[in-house]
C-alpha positions in Angstrom: 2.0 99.3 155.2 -1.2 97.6 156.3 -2.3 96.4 153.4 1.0 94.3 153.1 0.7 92.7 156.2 -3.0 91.8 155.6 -2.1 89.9 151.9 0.6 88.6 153.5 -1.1 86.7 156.2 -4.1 85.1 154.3 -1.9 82.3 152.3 -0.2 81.3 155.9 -3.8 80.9 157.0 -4.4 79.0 153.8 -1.9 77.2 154.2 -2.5 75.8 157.6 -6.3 75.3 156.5 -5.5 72.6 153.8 -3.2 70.7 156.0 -5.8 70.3 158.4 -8.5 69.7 155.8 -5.9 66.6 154.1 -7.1 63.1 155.3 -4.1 60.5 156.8 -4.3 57.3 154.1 -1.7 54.2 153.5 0.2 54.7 150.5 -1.2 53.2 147.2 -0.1 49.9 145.8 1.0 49.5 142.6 -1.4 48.1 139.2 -0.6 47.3 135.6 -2.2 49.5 133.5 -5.1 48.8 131.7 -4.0 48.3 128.3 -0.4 46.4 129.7 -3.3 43.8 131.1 -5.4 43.3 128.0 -2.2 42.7 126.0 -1.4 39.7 128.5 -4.6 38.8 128.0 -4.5 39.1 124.0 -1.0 36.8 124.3 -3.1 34.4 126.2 -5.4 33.7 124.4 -3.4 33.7 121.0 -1.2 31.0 122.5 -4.0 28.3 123.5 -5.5 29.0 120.2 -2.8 28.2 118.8 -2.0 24.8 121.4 -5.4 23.8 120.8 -5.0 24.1 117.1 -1.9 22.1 117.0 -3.2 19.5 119.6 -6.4 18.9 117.2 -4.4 18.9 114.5 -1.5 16.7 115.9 1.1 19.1 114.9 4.7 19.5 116.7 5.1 19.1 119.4 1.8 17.1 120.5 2.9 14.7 117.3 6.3 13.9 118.8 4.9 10.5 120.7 2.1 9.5 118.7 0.3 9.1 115.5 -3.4 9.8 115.1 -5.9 9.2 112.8 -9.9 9.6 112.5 -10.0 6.9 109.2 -10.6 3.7 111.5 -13.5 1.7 111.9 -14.7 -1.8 113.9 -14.3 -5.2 112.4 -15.6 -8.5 113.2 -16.2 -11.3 111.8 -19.9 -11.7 110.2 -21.0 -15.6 109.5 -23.9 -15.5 106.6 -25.9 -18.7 108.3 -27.3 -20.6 105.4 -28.6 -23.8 105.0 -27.3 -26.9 103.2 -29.8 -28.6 102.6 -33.6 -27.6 101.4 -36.7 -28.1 102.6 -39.3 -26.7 104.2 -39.0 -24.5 108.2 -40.3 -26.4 110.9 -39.1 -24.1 113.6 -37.2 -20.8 114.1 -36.4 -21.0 118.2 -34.5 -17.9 118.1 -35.3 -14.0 117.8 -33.6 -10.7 116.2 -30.7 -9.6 117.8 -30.6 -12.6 120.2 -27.1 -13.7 122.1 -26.4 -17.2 120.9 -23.6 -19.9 122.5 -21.9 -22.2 120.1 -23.8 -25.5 119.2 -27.1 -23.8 120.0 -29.8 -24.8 117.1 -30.7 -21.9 115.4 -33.5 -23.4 112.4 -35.2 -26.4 112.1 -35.8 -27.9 108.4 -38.7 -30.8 108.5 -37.0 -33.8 108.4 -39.3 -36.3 106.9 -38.0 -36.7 103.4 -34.3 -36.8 105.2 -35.6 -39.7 107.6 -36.8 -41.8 104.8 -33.8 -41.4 102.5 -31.8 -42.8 105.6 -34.1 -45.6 105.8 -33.3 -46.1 102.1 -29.4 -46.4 102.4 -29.4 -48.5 105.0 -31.8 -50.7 103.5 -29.7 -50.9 100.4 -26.4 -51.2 102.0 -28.0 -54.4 103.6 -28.8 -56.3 100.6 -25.5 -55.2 99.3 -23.9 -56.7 102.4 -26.0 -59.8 101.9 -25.0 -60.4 98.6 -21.6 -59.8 99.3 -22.0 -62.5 102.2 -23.2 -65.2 99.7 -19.8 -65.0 98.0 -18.0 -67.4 99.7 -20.6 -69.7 99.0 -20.8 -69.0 95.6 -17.3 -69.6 95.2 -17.6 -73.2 96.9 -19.9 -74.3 94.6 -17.8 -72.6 90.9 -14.6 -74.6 92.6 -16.7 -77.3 92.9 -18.3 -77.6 89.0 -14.9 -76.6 87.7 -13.1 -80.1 89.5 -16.6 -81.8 88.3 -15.3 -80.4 84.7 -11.7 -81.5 84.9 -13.0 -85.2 85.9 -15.1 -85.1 82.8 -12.8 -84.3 80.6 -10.4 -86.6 81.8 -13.1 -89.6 81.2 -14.1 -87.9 78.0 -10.2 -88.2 77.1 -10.2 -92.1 78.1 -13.5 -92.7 75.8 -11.7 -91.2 73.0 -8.8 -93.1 73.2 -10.4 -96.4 73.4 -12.5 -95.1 70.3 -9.7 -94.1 68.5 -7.8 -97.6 69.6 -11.0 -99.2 68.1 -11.8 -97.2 65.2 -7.6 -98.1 64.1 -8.5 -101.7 64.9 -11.6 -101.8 63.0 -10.2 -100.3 59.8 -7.2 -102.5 59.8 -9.9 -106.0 59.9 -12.0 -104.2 57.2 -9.1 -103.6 55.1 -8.3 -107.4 55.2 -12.1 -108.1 54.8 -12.4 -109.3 57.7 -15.3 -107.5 59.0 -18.3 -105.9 57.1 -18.8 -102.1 56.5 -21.6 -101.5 59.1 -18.8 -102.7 61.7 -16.5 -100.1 60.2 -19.0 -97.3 59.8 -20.0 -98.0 63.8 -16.2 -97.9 65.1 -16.3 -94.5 62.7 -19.1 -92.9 64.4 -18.3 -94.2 68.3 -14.8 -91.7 67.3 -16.8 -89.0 66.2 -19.1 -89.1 68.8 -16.2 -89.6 71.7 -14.1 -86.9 70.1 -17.2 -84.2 70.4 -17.7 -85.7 74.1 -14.2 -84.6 74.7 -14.6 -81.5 73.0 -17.5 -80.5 75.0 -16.0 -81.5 78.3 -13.3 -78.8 77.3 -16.4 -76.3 77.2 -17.8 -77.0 80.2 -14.6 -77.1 81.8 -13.6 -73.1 80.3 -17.1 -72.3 81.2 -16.7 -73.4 84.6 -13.1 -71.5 84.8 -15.1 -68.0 83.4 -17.9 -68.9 86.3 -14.9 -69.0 88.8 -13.5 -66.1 87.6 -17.0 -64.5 87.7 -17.0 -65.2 91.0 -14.0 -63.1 91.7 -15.2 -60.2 89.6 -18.6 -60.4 91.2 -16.8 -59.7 94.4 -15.0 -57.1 93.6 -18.1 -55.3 92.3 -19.8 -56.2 96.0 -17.2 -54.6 98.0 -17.5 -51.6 95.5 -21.3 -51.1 95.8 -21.1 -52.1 99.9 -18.8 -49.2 100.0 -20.8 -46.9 98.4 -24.2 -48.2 99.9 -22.0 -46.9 103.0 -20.8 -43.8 101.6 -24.9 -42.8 100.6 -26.0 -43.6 103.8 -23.2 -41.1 105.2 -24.4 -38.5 102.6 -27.9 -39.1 104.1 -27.3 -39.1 107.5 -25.4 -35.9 107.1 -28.2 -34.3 105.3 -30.6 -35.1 108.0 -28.0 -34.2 110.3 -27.9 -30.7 108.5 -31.6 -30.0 108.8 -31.1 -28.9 112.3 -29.2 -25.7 111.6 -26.5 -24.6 114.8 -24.7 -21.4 115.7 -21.0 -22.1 114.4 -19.6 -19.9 117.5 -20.6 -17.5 120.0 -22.1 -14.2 119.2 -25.6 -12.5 118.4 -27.8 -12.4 115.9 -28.9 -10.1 113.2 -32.5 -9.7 112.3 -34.2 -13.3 111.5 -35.6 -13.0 108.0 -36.8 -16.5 107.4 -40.3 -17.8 109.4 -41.9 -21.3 109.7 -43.6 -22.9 106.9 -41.2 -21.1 104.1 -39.4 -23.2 102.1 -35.9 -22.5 102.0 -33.1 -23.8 99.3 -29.4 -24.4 99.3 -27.7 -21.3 100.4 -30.4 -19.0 100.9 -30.3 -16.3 103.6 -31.3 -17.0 106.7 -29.3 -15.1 109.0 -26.0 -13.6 109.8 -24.1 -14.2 113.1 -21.9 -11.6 114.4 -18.9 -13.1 116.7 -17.9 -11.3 120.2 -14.5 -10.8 119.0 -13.9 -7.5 117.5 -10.9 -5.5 116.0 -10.1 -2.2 114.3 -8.7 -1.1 110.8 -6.7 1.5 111.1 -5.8 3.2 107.4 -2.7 5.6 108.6 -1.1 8.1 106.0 2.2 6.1 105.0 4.2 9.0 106.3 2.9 8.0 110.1 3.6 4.4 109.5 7.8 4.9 110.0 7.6 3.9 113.7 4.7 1.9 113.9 5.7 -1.7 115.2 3.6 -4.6 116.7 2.4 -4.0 120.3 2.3 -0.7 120.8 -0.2 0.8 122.8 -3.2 2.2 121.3 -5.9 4.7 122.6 -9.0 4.1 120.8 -12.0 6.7 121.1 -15.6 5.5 119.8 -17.6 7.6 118.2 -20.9 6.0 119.5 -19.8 5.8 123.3 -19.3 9.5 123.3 -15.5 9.4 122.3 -15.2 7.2 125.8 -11.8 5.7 125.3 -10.3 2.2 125.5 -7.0 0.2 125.5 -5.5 -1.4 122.5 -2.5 -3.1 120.8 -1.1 -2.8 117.4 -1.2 -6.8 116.5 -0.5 -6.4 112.6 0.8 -4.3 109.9 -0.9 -4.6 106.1 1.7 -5.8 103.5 0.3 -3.3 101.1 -1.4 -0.2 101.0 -5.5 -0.2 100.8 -5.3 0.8 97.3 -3.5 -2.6 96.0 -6.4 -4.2 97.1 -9.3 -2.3 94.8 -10.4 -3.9 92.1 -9.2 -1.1 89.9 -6.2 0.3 90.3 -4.9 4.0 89.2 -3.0 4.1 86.5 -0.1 6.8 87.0 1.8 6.2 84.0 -0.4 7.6 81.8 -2.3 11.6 81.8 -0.9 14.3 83.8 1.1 12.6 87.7 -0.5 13.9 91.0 1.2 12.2 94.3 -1.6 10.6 96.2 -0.6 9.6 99.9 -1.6 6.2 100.2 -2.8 4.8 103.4 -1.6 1.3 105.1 -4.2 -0.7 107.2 -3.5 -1.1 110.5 -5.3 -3.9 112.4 -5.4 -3.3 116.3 -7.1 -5.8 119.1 -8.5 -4.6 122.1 -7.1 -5.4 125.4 -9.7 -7.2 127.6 -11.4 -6.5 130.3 -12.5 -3.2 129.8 -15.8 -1.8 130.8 -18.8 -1.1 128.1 -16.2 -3.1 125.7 -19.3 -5.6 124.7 -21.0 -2.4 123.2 -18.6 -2.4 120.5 -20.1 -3.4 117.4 -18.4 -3.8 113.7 -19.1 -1.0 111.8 -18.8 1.9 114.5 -16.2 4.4 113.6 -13.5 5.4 116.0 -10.2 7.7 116.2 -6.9 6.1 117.4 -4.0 7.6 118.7 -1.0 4.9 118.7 1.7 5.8 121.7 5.0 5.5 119.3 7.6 6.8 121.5 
């Protein structure tokens, strides 16, 4: 009997131990557990893989609203500066890469032999003048001779008449014996010699119509070499004009290759002259061309800014593809077909204004994304 009551009373004292010995705490909140949480994670990650993937990529549905392509690069108008006329430099007053205005002289070609071929044509253009002036003149005087001509003839006609009224009379006494044979033979000869009077008062007269007519011709030929006396000294003025070489617009320079003293001939390389207006082709996939149109708006990213991105407009569509343009040209009806996807050049203009936009320089390569929604 007692050693039931003592087992029975050391688990109530147990008991009542532990519930003093159990600390009072707030009931714990509730936590994923760990491998719910790296699952999420895992999902995550997958998904802005993947968004990243199809945003580089310009898949659906970042390629709903635009187009994209890397294959675009800056144009601009170059100007190869040559000169037209040779010669040898008298002075260069610009440097490499300078900014030039339009009209600014650019080269200098020594214009000595220029000056004096001026002097030249309008030295001969005078005396062309002056002969042409003397016309008028000469024409008084051919009018003149040619009436001096007519009256000669006339009195050359009247002498022959009178020698032919005599020689009739003379003949008719001779026949009759009236007279002797000298007086026959001296009415004979005073015909002949009044018949060649008359015929070389004709002579002079058609010489004196040729000199008239001369006259005429020899003004026509005036006015012909007065107008080109004119037309050379144009030619000359021009090429001294021409020795004094200008920028044709606004822009910069490229490096200056020619120096003072070197002679230079007809279209040599001198210099190129890039213009401040730039542009971009474009060369999309012809599948990304269906809703392309004029004046869209274009984000352009440059390569050499550091991708910085500016503003720009679709202002024209290529009427063929890039490869009509190449000098040869596939052949795909001969050999084995493989579909190529051709690309179309875009051209797109930059909208003004724009910070850093003067850095732009033909040549760079950029990537444009055209807004076509």
């Amino acid at each position: 009997m007692e050693k039931q009551t003592i087992s029975s009373s050391q688990p109530a004292q147990n008991n009542t131990d532990q519930k003093s010995q159990q600390p009072t705490s707030q009931p714990e909140r509730w936590s994923p557990k760990k491998h719910h949480l790296s699952m999420v994670i895992f999902i995550v990650t997958v998904l802005l893989g993947l968004s990243t993937v199809f945003y580089i990529w310009r898949l659906p549905p970042f390629s709903l609203n635009s187009v994209y392509t890397n294959n675009a690069y800056v144009r601009g108008q170059i100007t190869l500066i040559s000169p037209k006329v040779s010669g040898y430099i008298k002075a260069v007053p610009v440097q490499d890469f300078e900014p030039v205005k339009k009209e600014q002289t650019l080269v200098i070609i020594d214009p000595e032999t220029y000056l004096a071929k001026v002097a030249q044509a309008e030295a001969n253009l005078k005396a062309q003048q002056a002969a042409l002036e003397r016309i008028p003149q000469t024409r008084v005087t051919a009018e003149a001779t040619l009436s001096l001509r007519r009256a000669a003839i006339d009195s050359a006609k009247a002498q022959f008449n009178l020698a032919a009224i005599e020689q009739k009379r003379v003949s008719t006494l001779y026949n009759t014996k009236s007279i002797s044979k000298r007086e026959l033979d001296q009415a004979n000869n005073n015909y002949k010699q009044a018949n060649l009077a008359l015929l070389q008062a004709k002579e002079q007269f058609h010489i004196a119509q040729q000199d008239l007519l001369n006259v005429d011709i020899t003004e026509k030929k005036l006015i012909a070499a007065v107008d080109n006396a004119k037309a050379a000294l144009v030619l000359a003025q021009q090429d001294l004009k021409h020795t004094v070489i200008s920028a044709p617009e606004n822009g910069r320079l490229s490096q200056v290759s020619v120096r003072v003293g070197q002679y230079v001939s007809v279209g040599a390389q001198l210099l190129y002259l890039v213009s401040n207006r730039n542009w971009i082709i474009a060369n999309f996939r012809e599948a990304d061309t269906e809703r392309i149109c004029l004046g869209q708006k274009v984000s352009i990213f440059v390569d050499a800014l550091g991708g910085k991105k500016f503003i720009g407009r679709v202002t024209d569509i290529s009427p063929a593809t890039a490869s009509e343009f190449s000098l040869i040209k596939a052949d795909s009806g001969t050999g084995n077909f493989v579909k190529i996807a051709q690309r179309i050049p875009i051209k797109i203009e930059f909208d003004p204004n724009q910070e850093e936009l003067e850095r732009i320089i033909p040549g760079m390569s950029v990537e444009v994304e055209i807004d076509v929604n």
